[in-house]
C-alpha positions as CSV (number, residue, x, y, z in Angstrom):
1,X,0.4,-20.7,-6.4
2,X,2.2,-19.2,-3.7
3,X,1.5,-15.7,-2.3
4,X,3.5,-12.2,-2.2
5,X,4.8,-13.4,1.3
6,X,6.1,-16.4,0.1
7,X,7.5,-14.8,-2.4
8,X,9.2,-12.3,-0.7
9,X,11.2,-15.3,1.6
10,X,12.2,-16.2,-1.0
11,X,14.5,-13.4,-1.7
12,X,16.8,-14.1,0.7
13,X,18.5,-12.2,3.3
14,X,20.4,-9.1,1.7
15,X,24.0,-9.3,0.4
16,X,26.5,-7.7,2.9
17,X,27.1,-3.8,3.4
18,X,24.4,-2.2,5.3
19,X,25.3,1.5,4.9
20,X,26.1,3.6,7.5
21,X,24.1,6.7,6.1
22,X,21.5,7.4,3.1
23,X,23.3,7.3,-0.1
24,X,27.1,6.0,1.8
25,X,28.3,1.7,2.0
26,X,29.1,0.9,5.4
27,X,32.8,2.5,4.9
28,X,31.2,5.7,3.8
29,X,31.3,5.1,0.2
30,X,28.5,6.7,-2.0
31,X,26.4,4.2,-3.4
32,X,25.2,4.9,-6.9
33,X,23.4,1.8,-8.1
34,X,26.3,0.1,-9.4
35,X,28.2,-2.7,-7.8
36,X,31.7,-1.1,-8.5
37,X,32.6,-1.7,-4.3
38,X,30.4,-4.5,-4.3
39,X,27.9,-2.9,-2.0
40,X,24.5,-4.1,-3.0
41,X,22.6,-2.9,0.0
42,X,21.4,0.6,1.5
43,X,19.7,1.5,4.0
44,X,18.1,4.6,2.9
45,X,15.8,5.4,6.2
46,X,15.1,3.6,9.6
47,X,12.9,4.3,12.6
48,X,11.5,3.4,15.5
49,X,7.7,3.7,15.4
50,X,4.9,2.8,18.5
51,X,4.7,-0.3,16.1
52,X,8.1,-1.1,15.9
53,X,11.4,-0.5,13.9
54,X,10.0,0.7,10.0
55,X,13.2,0.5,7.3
56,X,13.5,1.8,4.0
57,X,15.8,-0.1,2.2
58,X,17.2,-0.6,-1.4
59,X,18.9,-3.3,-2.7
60,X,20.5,-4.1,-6.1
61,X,18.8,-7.7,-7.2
62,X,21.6,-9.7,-9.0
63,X,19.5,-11.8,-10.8
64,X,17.2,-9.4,-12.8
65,X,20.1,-5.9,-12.3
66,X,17.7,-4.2,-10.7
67,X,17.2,-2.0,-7.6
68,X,14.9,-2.8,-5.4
69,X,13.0,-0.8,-3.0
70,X,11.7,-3.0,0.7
71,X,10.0,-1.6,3.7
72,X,10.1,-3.8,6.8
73,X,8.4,-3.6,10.0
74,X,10.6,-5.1,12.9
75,X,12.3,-8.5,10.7
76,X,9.0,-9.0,8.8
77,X,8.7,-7.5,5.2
78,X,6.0,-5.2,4.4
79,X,6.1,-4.3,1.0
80,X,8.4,-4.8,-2.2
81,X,8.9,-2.8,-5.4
82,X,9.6,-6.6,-6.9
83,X,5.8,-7.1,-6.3
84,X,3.6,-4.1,-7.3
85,X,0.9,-5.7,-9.5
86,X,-2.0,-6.3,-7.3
87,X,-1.1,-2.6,-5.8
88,X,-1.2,-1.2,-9.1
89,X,-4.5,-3.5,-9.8
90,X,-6.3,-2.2,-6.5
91,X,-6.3,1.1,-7.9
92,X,-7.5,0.3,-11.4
93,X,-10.2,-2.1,-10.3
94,X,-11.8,0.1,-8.1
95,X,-12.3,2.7,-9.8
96,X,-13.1,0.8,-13.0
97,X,-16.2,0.1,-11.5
98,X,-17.2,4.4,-11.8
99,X,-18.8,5.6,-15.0
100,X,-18.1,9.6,-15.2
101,X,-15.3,11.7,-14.2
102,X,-14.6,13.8,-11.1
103,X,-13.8,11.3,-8.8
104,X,-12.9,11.9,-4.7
105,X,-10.4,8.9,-3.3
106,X,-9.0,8.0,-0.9
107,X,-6.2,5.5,-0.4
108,X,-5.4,3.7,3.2
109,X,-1.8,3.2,3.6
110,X,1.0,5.0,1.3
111,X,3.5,2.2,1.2
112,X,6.2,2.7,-1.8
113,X,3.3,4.9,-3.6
114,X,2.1,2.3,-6.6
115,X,-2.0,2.6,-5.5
116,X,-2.0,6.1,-5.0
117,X,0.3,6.7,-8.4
118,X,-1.9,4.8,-10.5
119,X,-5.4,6.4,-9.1
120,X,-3.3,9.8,-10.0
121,X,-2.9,8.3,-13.4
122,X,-6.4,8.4,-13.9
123,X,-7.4,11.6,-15.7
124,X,-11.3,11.1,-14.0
125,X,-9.6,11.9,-10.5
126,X,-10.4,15.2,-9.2
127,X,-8.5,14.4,-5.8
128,X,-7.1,12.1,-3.6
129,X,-6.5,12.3,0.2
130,X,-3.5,9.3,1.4
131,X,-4.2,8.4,4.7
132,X,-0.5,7.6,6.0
133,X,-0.8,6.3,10.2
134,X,3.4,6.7,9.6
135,X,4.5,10.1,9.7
136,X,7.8,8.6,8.9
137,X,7.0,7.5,5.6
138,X,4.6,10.4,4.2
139,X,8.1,12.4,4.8
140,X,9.8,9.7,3.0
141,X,7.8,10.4,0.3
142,X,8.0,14.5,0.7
143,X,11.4,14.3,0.5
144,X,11.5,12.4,-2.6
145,X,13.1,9.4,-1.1
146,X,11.4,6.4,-3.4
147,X,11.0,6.4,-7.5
148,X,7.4,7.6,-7.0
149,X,7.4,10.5,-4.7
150,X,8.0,13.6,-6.9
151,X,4.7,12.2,-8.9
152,X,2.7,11.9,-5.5
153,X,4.2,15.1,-3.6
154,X,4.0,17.2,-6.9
155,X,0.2,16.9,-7.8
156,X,-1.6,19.3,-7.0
157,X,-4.8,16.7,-6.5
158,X,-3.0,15.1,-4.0
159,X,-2.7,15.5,-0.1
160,X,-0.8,13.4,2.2
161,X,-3.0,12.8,5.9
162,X,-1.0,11.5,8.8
163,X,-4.1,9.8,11.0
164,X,-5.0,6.5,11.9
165,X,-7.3,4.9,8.9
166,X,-9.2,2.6,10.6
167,X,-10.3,5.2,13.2
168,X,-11.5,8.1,11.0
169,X,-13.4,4.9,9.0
170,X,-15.2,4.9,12.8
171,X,-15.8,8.0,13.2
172,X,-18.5,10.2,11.8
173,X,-15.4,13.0,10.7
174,X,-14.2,10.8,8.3
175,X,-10.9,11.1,6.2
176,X,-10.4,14.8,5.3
177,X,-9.6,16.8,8.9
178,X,-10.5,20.0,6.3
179,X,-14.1,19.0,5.6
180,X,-15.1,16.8,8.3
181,X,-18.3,14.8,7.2
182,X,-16.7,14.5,3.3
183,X,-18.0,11.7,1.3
184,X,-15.4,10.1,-1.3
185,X,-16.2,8.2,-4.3
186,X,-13.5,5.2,-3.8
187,X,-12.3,4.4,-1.3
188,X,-8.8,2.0,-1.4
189,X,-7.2,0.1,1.4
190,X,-3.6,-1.3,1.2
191,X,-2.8,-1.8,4.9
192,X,-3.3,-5.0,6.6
193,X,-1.9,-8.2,5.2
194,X,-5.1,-9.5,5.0
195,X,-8.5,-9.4,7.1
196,X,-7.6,-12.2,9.1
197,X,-3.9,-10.9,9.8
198,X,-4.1,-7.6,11.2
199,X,-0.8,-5.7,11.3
200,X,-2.0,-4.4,15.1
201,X,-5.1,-5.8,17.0
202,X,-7.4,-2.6,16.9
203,X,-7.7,-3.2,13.1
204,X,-10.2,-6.3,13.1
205,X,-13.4,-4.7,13.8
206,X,-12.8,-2.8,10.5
207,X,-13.3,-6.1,8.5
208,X,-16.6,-7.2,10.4
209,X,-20.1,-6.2,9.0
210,X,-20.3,-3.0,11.8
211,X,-16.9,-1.8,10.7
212,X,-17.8,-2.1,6.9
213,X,-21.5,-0.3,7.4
214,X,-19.2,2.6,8.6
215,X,-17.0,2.6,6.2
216,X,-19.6,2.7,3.9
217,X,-21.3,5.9,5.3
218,X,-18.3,7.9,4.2
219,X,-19.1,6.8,0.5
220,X,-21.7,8.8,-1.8
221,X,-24.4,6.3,-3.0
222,X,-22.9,3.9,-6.1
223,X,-19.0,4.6,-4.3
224,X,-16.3,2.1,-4.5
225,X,-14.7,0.4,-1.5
226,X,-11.8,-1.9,-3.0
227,X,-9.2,-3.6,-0.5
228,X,-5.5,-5.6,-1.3
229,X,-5.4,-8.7,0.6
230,X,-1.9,-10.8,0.4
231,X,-4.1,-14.1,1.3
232,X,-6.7,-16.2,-1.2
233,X,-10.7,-15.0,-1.3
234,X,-12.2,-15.2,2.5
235,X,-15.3,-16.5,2.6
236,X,-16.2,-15.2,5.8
237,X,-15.5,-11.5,4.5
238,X,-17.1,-12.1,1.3
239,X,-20.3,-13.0,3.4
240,X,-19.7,-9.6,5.7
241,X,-19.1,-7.3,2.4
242,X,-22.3,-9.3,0.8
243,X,-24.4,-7.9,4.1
244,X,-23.1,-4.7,3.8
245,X,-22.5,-3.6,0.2
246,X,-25.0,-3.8,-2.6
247,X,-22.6,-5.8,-4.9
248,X,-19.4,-7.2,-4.1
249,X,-17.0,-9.6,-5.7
250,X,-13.0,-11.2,-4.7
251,X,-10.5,-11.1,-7.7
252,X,-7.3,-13.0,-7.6
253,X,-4.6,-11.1,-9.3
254,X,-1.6,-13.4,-10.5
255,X,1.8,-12.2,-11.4
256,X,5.3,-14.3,-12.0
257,X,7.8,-15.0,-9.6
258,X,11.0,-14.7,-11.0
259,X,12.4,-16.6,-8.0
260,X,10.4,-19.5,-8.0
261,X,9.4,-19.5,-11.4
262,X,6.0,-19.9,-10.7
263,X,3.2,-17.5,-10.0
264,X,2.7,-15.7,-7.2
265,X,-1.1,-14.3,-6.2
266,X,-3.3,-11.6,-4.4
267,X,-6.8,-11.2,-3.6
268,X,-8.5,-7.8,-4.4
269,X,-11.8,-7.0,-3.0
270,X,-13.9,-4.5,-4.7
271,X,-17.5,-3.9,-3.0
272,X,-20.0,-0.9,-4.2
273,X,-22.8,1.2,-2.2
């Protein structure tokens, strides 16, 4: 099997015609999903960050005719709308774990919006708090930029937080700058590519057994902490969420790779309290 990275090189470089403007081919003509010019490629939103350049970009996808959404981070792919399965399974698998109803989440990183939509899709959710560190991409979202936003910006259970994840996880305030000290049912993290590679340094005391124990204080007793990792199980943080969390257990999510042919493969972690 070959994982969501691999996957994703395998795409390919885009086709020619970066555009010059949201919605406009590089010659200023209005792109509208179909290849009548023969621009395939838009550039919807880019921006230099204190982590680098972030771009939202969609592309038509030849093979299977359809568009596809990519965020990328400097030259190095993020996220793709190709490859949402083990996003949309981080959400279900979590909170699968809950009997009951009137459920507090939270999800670490927005991304394209597939963990956060499918927690909302979840009648049992009384309200979710996104923890965004990218201002630029919670506005992506409020101004209804990607196929999920009007579901996310439009629910009235939902509330976008620009902050740094991993340091509210530190610190005794938690996640919700309106209720400092609030405890969540579930918490989800889609941020990292995986424990052992950190999208910035500061991250990696988050996946020892210190950084777990206080990300566990912010869940009430028999809460869900459930992370998306793009690498296989890691034994090392199975044996740190074993110390930590009273049970714990590392699903591998499959899905097909129409450009291989094969299968590609995530790890989900889902720990409870």
């Amino acid at each position: 099997m070959i994982n969501a990275a691999s996957a994703l090189l395998a795409l390919g470089p885009p086709a020619p015609g970066r555009a010059s403007a949201p919605g406009c081919s590089a010659s200023g003509t209005m792109w509208d999903g179909r290849d009548q010019l023969g621009v395939r490629f838009e550039e919807i939103d880019w921006r230099e960050t204190p982590i680098g350049v972030i771009s939202l970009r969609r592309r038509r996808d030849p093979l299977l005719e359809v568009d596809v959404y990519e965020v990328k981070l400097d030259d190095e792919y993020l996220m793709s709308s190709l490859f949402t399965v083990a996003e949309v399974e981080l959400a279900r698998l979590g909170l699968a774990e809950l009997p009951g109803t009137g459920f507090d989440v939270v999800v670490g990183g927005l991304g394209l919006g597939h963990s956060a939509r499918s927690v909302l899709e979840d009648s049992r959710v009384r309200s979710l708090i996104i923890v965004e560190g990218l201002g630029e991409v919670i506005e992506w979202h409020q101004r209804e930029l990607l196929p999920l936003s009007p579901s996310l910006a439009r629910d009235a259970r939902n509330r976008f937080v620009h902050g740094d994840f991993f340091a509210m996880a530190g610190s005794t305030a938690g996640f919700d700058p309106v209720e400092p000290g609030r405890r969540f049912h579930v918490i989800l993290v889609d941020i990292d590519h995986s424990p052992r590679h950190v999208l910035d340094p500061s991250h990696a005391g988050f996946y020892t057994t210190e950084g777990l124990r206080r990300l566990g204080s912010h869940l009430h007793p028999g809460g869900v902490f459930a992370l998306w990792s793009d690498d296989p199980p890691d034994e090392e943080f199975n044996s740190a969420l074993a110390e930590v969390f009273t049970t714990s257990q590392a699903h591998v999510v499959t899905f097909p790779n129409p450009y291989s042919g094969g299968v590609s493969a995530n790890t989900v972690y889902v720990a409870t309290t």
